[in-house]
N, C-alpha and C positions, 0 to 999 in steps of 0.2 A: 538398805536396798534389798527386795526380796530376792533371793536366789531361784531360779527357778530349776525345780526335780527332773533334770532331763538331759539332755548332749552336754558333755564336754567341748567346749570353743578349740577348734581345728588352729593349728597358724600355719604361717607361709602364705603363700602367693593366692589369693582367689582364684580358684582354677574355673576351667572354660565349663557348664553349667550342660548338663544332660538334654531339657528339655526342649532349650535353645538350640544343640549340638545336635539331635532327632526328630525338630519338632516335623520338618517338613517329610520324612520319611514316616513318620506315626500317624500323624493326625486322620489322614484318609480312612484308613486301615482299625485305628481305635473307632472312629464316630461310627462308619460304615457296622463293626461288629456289634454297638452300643445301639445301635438303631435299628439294627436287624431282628436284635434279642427282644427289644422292644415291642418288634410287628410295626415299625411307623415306614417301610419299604426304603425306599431308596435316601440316600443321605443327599443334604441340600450340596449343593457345589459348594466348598470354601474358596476355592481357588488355588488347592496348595497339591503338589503332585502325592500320589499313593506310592505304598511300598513298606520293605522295612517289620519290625517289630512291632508290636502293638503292646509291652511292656513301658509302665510309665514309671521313670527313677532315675538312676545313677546307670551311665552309656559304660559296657560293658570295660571293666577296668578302671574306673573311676569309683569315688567317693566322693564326689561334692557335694557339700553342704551348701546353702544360698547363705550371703552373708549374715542376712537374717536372723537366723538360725544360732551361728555363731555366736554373735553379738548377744539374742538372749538368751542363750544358754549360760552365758558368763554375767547374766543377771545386769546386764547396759543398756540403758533407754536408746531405742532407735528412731531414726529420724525421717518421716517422708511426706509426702506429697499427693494428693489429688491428681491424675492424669489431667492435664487441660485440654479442651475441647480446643481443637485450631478452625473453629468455625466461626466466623463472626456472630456475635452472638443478636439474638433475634432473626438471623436469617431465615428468607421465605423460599422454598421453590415455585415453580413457575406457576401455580393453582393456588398460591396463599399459603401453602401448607406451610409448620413451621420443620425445618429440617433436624435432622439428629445429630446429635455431635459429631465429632470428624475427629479421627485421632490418625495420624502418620507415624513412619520409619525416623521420616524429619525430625519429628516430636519427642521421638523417643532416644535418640540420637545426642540430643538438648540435655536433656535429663540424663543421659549417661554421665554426662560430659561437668555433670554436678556434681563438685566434691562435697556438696552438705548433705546429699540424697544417702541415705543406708537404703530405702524402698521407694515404688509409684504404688499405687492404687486406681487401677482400671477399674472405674466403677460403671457395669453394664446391668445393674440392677434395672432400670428403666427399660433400655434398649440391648440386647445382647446382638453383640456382632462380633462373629468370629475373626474375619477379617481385623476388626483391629487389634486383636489379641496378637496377632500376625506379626501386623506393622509394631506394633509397641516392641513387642519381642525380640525383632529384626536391629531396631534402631537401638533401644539396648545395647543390640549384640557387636553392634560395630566401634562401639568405644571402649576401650581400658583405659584410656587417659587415667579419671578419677577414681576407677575401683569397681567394683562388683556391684550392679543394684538388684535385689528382688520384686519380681513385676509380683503385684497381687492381683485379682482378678473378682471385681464382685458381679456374679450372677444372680437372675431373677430367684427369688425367692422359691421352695419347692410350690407351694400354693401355689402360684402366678398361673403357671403353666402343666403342674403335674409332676409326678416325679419320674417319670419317661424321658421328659423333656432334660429336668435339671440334671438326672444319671448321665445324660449323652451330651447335655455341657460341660459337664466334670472331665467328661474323659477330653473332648474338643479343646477345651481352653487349655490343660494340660499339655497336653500332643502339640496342642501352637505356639509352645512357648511358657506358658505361666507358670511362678515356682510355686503359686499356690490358690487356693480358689475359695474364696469368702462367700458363705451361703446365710445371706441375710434372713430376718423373720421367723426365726425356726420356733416352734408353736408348743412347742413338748420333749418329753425323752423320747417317747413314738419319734417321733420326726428326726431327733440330731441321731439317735440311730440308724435310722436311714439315709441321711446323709451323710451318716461314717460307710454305709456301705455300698454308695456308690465308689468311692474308694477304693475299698477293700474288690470291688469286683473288677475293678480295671490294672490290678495291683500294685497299684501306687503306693509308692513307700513314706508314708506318713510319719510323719516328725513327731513324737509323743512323749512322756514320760515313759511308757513302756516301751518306746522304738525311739531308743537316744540316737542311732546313726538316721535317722530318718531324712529325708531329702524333700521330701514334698510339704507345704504346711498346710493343713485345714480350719478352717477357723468359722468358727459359728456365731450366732449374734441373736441376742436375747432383745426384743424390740414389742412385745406388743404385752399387755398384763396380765394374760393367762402365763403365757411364758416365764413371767417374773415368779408367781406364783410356785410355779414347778423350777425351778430355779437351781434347786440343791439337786435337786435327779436329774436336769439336762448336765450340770458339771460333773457328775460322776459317770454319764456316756463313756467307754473308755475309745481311744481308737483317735481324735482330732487333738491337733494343736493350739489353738486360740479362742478362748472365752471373750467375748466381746456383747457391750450392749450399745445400740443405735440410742444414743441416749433423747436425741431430736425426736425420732418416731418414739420413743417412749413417751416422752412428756407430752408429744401431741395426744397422744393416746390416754392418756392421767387425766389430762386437762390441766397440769401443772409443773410447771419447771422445776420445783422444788420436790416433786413427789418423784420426776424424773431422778433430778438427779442425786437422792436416796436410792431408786431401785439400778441407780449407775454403780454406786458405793455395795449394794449390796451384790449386784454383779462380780465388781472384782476381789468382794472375800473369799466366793465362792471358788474365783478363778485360780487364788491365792493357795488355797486351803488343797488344791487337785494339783500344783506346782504346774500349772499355764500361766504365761504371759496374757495380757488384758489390753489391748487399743481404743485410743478414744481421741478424738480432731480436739486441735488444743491453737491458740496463740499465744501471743506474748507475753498477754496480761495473766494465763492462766499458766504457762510451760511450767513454768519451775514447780509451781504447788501438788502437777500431774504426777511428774516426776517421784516427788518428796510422799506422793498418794503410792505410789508401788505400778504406776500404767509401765509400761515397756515398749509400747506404741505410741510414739507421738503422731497424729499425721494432720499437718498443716494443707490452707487451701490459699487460693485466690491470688494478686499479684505479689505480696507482701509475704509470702509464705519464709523464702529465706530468710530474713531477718527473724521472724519470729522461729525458726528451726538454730538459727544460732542464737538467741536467746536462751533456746532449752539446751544444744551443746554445752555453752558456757555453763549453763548450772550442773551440765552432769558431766562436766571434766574433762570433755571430749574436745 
């Protein structure tokens, strides 16, 4: 198993997590500043009170690490999940329209309450909505029952919307809770260095080989063939946590599953070689060979997720 170049694994109790413990006193205060700098005027309502700090990390007195963190730093495959949409699915509002996922406190509450979960994955690459970074956060935050989970958070791509927009998502999803923020599509070294520093300008304490106490994670995701191309110079960006390739958008983009998933393998040498951890959506039929590959992110989806997550458990002695 690869060890990965970076924190030292924390023990004792999972303690109670900064961003969740601040979110609703930050988040105002951080978007408002990030939006201001920006020139885009007044920030959208979140619906979350102002005040407070606008520092994003460890609440004054603490060192918390997110479980996360722990787990790969001590070079152990982690286990998660796809956030589920609680919306019935194909649902119409009242014009035809089709509606956008629905994520709750409720939902998130569920998922705490999972002793197989180490993480969820909010993926708001589609649709970004602060509010549910909220609720996920919240619901999280009211269970210890089964132990600590790391909310991830995927944001629209800098493309989508500009990098105004994804700076003042980083700081927003941060401040509402998330331990970390996945910036899909990233197109170059230009690019994942700009998205190490919207980071850096909100001063978020980034989890790295060079910031082993690091609290925050960033994780980047190599997904289109120019990308792959420059490959060796996005993984030496210094500053982010997590190497990752969209291996689906990849191959659609190849035109081939097989050319995909080569530039998957060639992703996490990369990832290997700069001592990051590497994620990639896995089942049952696939868990254990992910594993035995060197990924350190398993993340499962759809109704059958748990069993295929103890399937990869069992192979990795957990």
């Amino acid at each position: 198993m690869t060890k990965i170049v970076s924190p030292a694994a924390t023990c004792g109790a999972a303690p109670v997590r900064p961003g969740r413990a601040l979110h609703r006193a930050v988040v105002a205060f951080a978007t408002l500043t990030l939006v201001a700098a920006c020139g885009g005027g007044e920030a959208e309502d979140t619906g979350v009170a102002a005040g407070g700090s606008a520092s994003v990390g460890a609440a004054p007195g603490t060192s918390a690490q997110p479980e996360l963190i722990r787990l790969w730093a001590a070079g152990t495959p982690a286990f998660g999940i796809f956030v589920p949409s609680e919306r019935e699915r194909g649902a119409l509002g009242p014009d035809g329209e089709r509606l956008p996922p629905l994520y709750t406190a409720e939902g998130g509450r569920r998922m705490a309450e999972n002793p197989l979960l180490d993480y969820v994955f909010l993926n708001l690459e589609g649709t970004y909505d602060a509010a549910a970074v909220v609720a996920i956060a919240d619901g999280l935050a009211t269970s210890t029952a089964a132990g600590d989970k790391t909310l991830l958070v995927r944001i629209p791509p800098i493309s989508a919307d500009g990098p105004d927009a994804a700076r003042a998502r980083v700081a927003e999803a941060l401040a509402a809770g998330a331990d970390g923020i996945v910036l899909p599509h990233v197109r170059s070294p230009e690019e994942a260095r700009q998205a190490v520093s919207f980071f850096e300008e909100i001063g978020a304490d980034v989890w790295s080989p060079a910031n082993p106490g690091g609290t925050v994670i960033a994780m980047l995701m190599v997904e289109d063939p120019g990308a792959l191309a420059a490959v060796a110079e996005i993984a030496n960006v210094p500053g982010y946590s997590v190497l990752a390739c969209g291996i689906g958008s990849l191959s659609q983009a190849l035109g081939d599953r097989e050319a995909g998933e080569r530039g998957n393998m060639e992703v996490l040498s990369h990832a290997k070689r700069v001592g990051l951890p590497d994620m990639i959506t896995a089942t049952a039929d696939d868990v254990a060979r992910r594993i035995d590959e060197g990924f350190l992110g398993l993340l499962m989806n759809g109704p059958d997720a748990d069993a295929h997550i103890e399937v990869g458990r069992t192979h990795a002695g957990r």
